[in-house]
C-alpha positions in Angstrom: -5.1 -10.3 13.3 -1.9 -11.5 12.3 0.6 -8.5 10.3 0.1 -10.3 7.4 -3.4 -11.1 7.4 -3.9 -7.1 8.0 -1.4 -6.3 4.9 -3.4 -8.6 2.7 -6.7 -6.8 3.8 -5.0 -3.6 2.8 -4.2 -4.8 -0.4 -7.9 -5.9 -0.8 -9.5 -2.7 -0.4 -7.1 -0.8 -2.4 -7.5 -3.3 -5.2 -11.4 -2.5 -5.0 -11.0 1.2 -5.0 -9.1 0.9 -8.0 -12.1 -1.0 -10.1 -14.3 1.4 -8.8 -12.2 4.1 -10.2 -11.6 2.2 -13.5 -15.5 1.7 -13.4 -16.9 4.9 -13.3 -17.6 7.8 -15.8 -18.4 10.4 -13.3 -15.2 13.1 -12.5 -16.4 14.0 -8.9 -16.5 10.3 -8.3 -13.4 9.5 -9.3 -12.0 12.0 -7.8 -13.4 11.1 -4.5 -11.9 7.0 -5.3 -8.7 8.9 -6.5 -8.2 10.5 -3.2 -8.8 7.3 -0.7 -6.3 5.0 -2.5 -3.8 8.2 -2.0 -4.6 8.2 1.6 -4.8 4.2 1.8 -1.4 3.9 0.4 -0.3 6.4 2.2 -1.0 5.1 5.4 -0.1 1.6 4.5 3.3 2.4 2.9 3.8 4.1 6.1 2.9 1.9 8.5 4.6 -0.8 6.7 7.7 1.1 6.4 7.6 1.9 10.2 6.6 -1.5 11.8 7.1 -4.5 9.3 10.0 -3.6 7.3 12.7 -3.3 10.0 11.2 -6.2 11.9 11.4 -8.3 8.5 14.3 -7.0 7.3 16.5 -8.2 10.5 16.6 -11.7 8.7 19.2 -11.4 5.9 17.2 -13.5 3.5 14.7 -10.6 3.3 16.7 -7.5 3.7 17.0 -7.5 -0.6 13.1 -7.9 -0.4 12.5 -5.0 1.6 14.8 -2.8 -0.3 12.6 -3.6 -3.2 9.7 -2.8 -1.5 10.8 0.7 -0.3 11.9 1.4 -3.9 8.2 0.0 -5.5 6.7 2.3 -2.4 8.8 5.5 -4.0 7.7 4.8 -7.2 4.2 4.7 -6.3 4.2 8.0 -3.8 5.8 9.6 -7.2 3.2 8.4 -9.2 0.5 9.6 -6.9 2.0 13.4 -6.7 1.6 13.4 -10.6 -1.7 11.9 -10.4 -2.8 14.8 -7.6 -1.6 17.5 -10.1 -3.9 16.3 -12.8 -7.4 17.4 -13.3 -9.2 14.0 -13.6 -11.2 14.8 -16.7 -8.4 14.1 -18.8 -6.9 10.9 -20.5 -3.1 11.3 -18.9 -5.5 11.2 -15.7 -6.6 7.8 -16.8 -3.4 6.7 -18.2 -1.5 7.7 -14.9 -4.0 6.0 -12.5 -3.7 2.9 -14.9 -0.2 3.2 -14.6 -0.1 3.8 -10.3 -3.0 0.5 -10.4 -0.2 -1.6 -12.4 2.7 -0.4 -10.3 0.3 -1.5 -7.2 -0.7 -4.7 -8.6 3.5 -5.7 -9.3 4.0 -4.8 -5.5 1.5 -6.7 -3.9 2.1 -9.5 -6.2 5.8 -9.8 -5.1 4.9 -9.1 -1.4 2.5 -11.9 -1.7 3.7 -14.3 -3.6 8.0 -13.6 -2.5 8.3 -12.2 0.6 4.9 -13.1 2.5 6.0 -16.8 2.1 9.2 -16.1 3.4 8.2 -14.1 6.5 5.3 -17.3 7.7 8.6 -20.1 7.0 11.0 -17.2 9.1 8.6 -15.9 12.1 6.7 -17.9 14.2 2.8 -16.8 14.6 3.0 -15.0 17.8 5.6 -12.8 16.6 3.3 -12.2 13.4 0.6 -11.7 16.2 2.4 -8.9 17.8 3.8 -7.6 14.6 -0.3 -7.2 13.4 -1.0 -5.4 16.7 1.9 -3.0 16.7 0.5 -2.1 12.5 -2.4 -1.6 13.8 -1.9 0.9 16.5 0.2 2.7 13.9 -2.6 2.6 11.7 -5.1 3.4 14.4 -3.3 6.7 14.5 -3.7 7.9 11.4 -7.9 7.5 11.2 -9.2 11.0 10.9 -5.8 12.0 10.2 -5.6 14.1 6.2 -2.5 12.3 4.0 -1.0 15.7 3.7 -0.4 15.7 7.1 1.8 12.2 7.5 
């Protein structure tokens, strides 16, 4: 699968995670939801920061891109250490996981819709190709792995 392709899917299932959590009434549930989009992210921002950034950011059209993105990726890793100090019955619970969903949701919309274009007009697909694999080994090594510990 193509780097992209494999962003995109990552984006997917955190996006479902997210109505799940917005769906539910039950704590322990969303609790449980709460704590796979921490370690999704987690694993995505970091595989992404490790593998795709610096490969996309060697073409000076993108470098201001990327900066973006690491910021957008610091504001959601702050976002999800207030959200892990919260008990989740509560409505700043709520509000803050609205708030990290939103903050998601302007990310992946400018990854998407900005850079994504950008990257398919600037790298041909074989370099995508290898790009995809080289996320996914990284990624590979983080399965069974706790958040905490990256």
């Amino acid at each position: 699968m193509n780097a992209l392709d494999l962003l995109i899917q990552d984006h997917e299932k955190v996006k479902k995670l997210f109505q799940e959590a917005e769906q539910t009434t039950d704590h322990t549930q969303k609790t449980e939801l709460f704590d796979r989009i921490d370690t999704e992210l987690a694993i995505h921002a970091e595989v992404e920061e490790a593998v795709f950034y610096p490969a996309v950011e060697k073409h000076e059209k993108l470098k201001e891109m990327v900066a973006e993105a690491r910021d957008e990726h610091e504001e959601v890793e702050e976002l999800l250490l207030e959200i892990e100090d919260l008990a989740t019955e509560g409505t700043e619970f709520d509000s803050k996981l609205t708030a990290l969903k939103e903050t998601v949701e302007h990310h992946v919309a400018e990854e998407e819709g900005e850079m994504f274009p950008k990257v398919r007009e600037l790298f041909d697909a074989k370099i995508l190709e290898q790009l995809g694999k080289e996320l996914e080994s990284a990624k590979g090594k983080h399965i069974g792995i706790d958040k905490d510990d990256l």
